[in-house]
Every structure is written in C-alpha cells, then in structure tokens.
C-alpha positions, 0 to 999 in steps of 0.5 A: 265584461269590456276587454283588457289585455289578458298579458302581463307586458314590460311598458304596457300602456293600460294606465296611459291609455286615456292619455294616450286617447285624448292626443290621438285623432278624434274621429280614430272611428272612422279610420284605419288603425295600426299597431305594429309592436302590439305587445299586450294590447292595452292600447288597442283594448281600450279602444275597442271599448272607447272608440273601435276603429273602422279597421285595426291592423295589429302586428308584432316581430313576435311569431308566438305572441301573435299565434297567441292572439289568434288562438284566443280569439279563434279557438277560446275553447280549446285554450281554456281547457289547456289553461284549466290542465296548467292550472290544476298543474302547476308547480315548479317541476311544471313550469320548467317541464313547460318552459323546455316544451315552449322552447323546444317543440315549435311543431308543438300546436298553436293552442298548445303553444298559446298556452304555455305562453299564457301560463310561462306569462303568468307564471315567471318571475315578475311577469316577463316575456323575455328570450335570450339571443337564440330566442329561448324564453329564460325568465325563472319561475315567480314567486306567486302563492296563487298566480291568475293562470286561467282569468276565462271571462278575460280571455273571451272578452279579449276574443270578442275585442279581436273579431275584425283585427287582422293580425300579422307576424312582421316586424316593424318595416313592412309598414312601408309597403302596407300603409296609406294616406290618412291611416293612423299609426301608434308606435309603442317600441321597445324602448331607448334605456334611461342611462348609459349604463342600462341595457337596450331591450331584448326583443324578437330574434335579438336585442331591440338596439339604437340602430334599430331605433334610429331605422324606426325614426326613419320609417316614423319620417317617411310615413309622415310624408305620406300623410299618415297620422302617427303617434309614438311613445318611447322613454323621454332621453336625448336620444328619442329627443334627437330622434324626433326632432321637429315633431311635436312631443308631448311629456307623460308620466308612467308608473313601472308596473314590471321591474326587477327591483320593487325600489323602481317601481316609480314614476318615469318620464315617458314622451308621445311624438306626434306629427300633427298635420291633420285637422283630424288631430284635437287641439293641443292641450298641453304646455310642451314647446317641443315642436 
C-alpha cells in the first residue's frame, strides 16, 4: 500500500498535492526537503510516492503530532495494539475518559500518547485537532456510527514512508539556523481568515496570529535571499497578497474537506507563493500576473 496521511487535517493538501507537485522543482529527488507545519503530512506522502527527496526534514511547533509520527514509524507495533484496545473500546464514556488522560498525563508513554491522539483524531467531532489557550485538546465527540480508529495497513505504509525523515518539534523559526543554499522548502501554515469577521487559527500554545503570519513572510524573504527554493500556500486575501508581494502567485482552488457547517464545504480560492530564481523551478504553466 503507497503511503497516505493516517491524519485527519484542517487544510490538508492531499487533493492539491499534484498540484502542488507540478509547481515544485523538478529534480525535488536530488534535494533537500523541508517542511515545517507538517500537519497530517499530505504533501510529504505524496512525494515519497512521486518523487522522495534525497533528504526531508519535517517539523511542527506541535510536540505530540510530532511524538506521533515518530511512534508510527518506530514502534507500529505497539501502537496498533493500543489502537485495536481503543477500538474494541469506544464510546462516549471513552473518548472523554481519554481526552482528560491526553490532557492531563503528559508523562503518560509516547505510544500511549500516540494513540489517544490517533483516536481523539478519529474520533471527535468532524475530525479536528484543536487546543484551547492552555493547550487542552477540547473537540467534543463526533458523530461517527463506525469511526476508522485503527486503518493498520496505513499506518505501516506511513512507517515505511517516514524511515530517513528526520522529525523535529520546533516552530517555524529554527529554519533561519538549519537551512541552506539550494534546499527546498514548502510552507503550509495556518491560515490568514477569509473575512474580518473569522477567527485567526488556533495552533500550537496559542492562536496562529497576523503577526505571526507577518514574521513568517519575513523568514519566507530571508530564506529567499539565501538561495532556497521556497513554496508557500495560504488563503488567497489582501493580506498574504501584501505579504508576498513580488513573489510570483499562483491561484489553486481547494475543496473544505473539515468545516463545521456541511454549507462550507465548498470550494475556496487558495494561493502557492513561489520564489522562482532557479533553473530547477519547471516553467510556468499558468496565467497569474502576480509576480
């Protein structure tokens, strides 16, 4: 089985990822790859299964997503068995008697943790990871007659996908000090909110903010100096517009896969900002006048 993300995501790029793909440099094989708001993984996955870079580095300001991917890919069997308990398991009284454990038992063991996340993922309402300010996951439970708690052969395909990657818990900044000349870097943040009356995302320890967006674009600049080929998706507004003036934009539309209204679940205008200084970038295929 070719790997897939084993996550449900909020803005994951499995459908966008030919896409995504087709504007990313042609010889990625050859090259160091980084990530560093990894998420579910889509965009990684489909490359192993297209075109797996000589290295990927893949990180996520989130501690437990990260300890998640390290326990799939180094202890699968262990986590399968804690899966196939929850499984046999579930119910209401389960996932809040679990949601407390995730919240409260941080000395709990990385595969015990592993799998409350899986199954909270899989379990609460319209799949969401989300935390509140003191960084309590609080997503009630879904409405789901048979949630996919335990998909084992995923699960091992995503282990095989992640032997190689190195995986760290950081946030967004340690990029400055790790990345070289010629490494290609795909940015898939959280992102700027359609209107002014929608709510910056919640991520990490707190709520992923303009500011925070606006010292991404300032990293996203000196990286280009650098000479790294870089590649950034966000909501397509003013604001990532003003953000990332200069650098060619390219216009893809989504389809919401996780929304809390089925009447949103619609297609929205996404962007990919490129800087395309390299002969390694293919040529452009598109229309956009955005550069």
């Amino acid at each position: 089985m070719d790997a897939k993300p084993f996550l449900k995501w909020a803005g994951g790029k499995w459908s966008l990822a030919p896409r995504i793909r087709e504007l990313l440099p042609f010889d990625i094989e050859t090259r160091t790859y980084r990530e560093p708001f990894v998420g579910g993984g889509a965009m990684y996955f489909y490359l192993v299964r297209n075109a797996r870079p000589k290295k990927a580095f893949l990180s996520d300001a989130l501690g437990d997503l990260i300890g998640t991917y390290r326990v799939v890919r180094e202890e699968t069997d262990d986590l399968v068995r804690h899966l196939t308990a929850l499984n046999a398991a579930h119910s209401e009284e389960t996932f809040y008697r679990v949601r407390k454990r995730f919240n409260t038992e941080q000395g709990a063991s990385p595969v015990e943790r592993a799998a409350w996340l899986i199954y909270l993922n899989k379990t609460c309402f319209n799949g969401l990871f989300r935390t509140n300010r003191d960084g309590e996951f609080n997503v009630p439970l879904g409405r789901f007659k048979k949630p996919a708690i335990l998909d084992e052969p995923r699960l091992r395909a995503a282990a095989e996908a992640l032997h190689g990657a190195n995986l760290t818990n950081a946030p967004f900044e340690h990029l400055e000090k790790v990345a070289k000349k010629g490494d290609v870097i795909y940015f898939d943040p959280p992102y700027v909110p359609l209107s002014k009356t929608a709510n910056f995302a919640a991520y990490a320890d707190g709520v992923f903010s303009l500011y925070d967006q606006e010292r991404l674009a300032t990293l996203f600049r000196a990286l280009d100096k650098r000479g790294c080929l870089l590649a950034l998706s966000n909501s397509d507004t003013p604001e990532v517009r003003d953000l990332y003036a200069g650098f060619q934009i390219e216009k893809i539309v989504a389809h919401r896969s996780i929304s809390s209204k089925a009447t949103e679940r619609k297609p929205v205008g996404e962007v990919l900002v490129l800087n395309k200084k390299n002969p390694a970038w293919p040529k452009r295929t598109g229309k956009s006048k955005d550069r």
